[in-house]
C-alpha positions as CSV (number, residue, x, y, z in Angstrom):
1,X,-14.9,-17.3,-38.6
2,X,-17.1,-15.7,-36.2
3,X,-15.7,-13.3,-33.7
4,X,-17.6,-13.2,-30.4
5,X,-17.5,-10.2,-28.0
6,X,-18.1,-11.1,-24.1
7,X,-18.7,-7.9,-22.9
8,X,-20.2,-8.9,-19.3
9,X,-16.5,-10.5,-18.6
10,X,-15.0,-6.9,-18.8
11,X,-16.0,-5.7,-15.1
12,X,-14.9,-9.0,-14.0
13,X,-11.2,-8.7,-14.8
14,X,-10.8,-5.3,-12.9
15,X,-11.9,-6.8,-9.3
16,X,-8.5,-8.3,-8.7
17,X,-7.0,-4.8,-8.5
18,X,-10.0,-3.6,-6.7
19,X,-9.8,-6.5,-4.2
20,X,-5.8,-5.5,-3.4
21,X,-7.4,-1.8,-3.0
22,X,-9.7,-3.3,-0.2
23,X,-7.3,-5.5,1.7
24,X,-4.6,-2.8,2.0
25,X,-7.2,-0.4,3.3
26,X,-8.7,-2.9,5.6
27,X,-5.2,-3.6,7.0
28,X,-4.5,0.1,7.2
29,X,-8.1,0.7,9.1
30,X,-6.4,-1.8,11.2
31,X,-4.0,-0.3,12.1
32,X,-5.8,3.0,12.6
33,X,-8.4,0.8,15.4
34,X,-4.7,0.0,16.9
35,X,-3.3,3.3,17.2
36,X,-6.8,4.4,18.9
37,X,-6.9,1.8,21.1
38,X,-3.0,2.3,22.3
39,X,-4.4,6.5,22.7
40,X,-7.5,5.3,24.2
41,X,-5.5,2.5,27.0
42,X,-2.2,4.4,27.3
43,X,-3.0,7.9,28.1
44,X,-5.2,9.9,30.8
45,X,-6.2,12.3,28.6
46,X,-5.7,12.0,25.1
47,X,-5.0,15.1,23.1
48,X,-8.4,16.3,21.6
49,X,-6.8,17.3,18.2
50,X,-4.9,14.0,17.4
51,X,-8.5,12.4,18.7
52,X,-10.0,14.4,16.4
53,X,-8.0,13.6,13.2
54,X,-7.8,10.1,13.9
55,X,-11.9,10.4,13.5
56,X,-11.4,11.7,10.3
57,X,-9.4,9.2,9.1
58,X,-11.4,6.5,10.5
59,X,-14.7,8.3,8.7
60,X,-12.0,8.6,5.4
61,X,-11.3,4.5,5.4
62,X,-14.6,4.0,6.5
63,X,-16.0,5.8,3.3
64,X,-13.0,4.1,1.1
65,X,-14.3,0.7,2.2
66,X,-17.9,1.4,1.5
67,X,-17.4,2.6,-2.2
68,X,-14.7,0.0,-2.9
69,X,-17.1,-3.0,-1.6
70,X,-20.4,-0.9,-3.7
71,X,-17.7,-1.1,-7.2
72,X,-17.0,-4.7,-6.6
73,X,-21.1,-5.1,-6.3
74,X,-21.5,-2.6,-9.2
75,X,-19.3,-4.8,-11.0
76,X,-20.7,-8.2,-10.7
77,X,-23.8,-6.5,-11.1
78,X,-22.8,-5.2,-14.6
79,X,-21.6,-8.5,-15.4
80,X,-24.4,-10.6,-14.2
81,X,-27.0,-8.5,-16.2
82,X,-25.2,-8.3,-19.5
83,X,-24.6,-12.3,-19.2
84,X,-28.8,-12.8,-18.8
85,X,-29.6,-9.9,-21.5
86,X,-26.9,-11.5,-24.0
87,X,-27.5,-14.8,-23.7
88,X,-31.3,-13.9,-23.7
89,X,-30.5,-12.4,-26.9
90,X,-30.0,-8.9,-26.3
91,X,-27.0,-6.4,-26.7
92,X,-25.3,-6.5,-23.4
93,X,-23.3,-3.1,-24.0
94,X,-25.9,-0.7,-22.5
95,X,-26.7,-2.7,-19.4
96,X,-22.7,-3.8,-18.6
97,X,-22.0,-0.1,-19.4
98,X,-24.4,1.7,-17.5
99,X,-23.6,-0.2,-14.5
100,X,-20.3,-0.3,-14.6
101,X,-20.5,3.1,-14.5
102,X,-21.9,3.4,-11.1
103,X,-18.7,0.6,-10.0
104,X,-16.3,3.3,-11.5
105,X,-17.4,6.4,-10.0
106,X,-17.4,4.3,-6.6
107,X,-13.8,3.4,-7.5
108,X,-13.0,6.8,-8.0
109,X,-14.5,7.9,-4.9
110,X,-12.6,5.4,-2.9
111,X,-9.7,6.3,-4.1
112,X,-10.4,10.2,-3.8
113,X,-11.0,9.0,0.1
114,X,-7.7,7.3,0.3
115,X,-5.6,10.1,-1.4
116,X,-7.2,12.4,1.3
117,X,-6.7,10.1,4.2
118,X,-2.8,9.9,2.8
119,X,-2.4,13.5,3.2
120,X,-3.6,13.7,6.6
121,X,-1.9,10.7,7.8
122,X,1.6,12.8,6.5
123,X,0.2,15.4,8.5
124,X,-0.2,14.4,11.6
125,X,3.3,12.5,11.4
126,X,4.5,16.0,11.0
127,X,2.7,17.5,13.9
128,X,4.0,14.7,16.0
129,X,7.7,15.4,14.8
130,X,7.4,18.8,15.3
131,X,6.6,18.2,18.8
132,X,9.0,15.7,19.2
133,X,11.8,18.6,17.7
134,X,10.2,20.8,20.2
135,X,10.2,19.0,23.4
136,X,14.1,17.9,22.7
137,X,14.8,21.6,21.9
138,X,13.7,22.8,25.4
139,X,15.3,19.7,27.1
């Protein structure tokens, strides 16, 4: 019996996950463009610091999105090339590896950008309840 190895298909099976990484961050990005939007319409003068951290995580899911959409190229790339190379008669391993590489190390960038984005997220809910305790505190 002859075993076959498929190698290309590998990358192919991990864009599922990938593809739930990118609609949850696209839905949170939303919801950042809402928040800034309600700052932008609902106040005079928006505080410059919660302006400024809202930038930053707009630049952090900005930067998630972009490596999560270059690993999902990276890894139809990787599969692509090692389907022509083996059915061309080559070994695909090199070519799906070394390109797959490139879709991981996006992946782990994207995810590096969400973590980040997370933690600033938790503090700037802090801020704002520590205001919130504040103002109640001298009213």
């Amino acid at each position: 019996m002859v075993e076959t190895q498929v190698i290309w298909l590998a990358p192919l099976l991990i864009l599922p996950g990938i593809s739930l990484l990118i609609v949850s961050t696209s839905s949170r990005f939303a919801n950042l463009h809402t928040e800034v939007h309600h700052w932008i319409t609902q106040r005079e003068h928006p505080e410059v610091i919660q302006m400024a951290d809202l930038d930053k995580r707009a630049k952090l899911f900005r930067n998630a999105l972009v490596s999560l959409y270059a690993c999902v190229f990276a890894f139809v790339l990787a599969s692509a090339a090692g389907a022509v190379v083996e059915f061309g008669g080559g070994d695909p391993d090199v070519v799906v590896f070394s390109i797959a590489m490139f879709g991981i190390l996006c992946l782990a960038y994207g995810s590096i950008a969400l973590v980040r984005e997370s933690m600033l997220s938790l503090e700037i809910i802090q801020s704002h309840m520590n205001t919130i305790e504040a103002h109640h505190e001298n009213h």
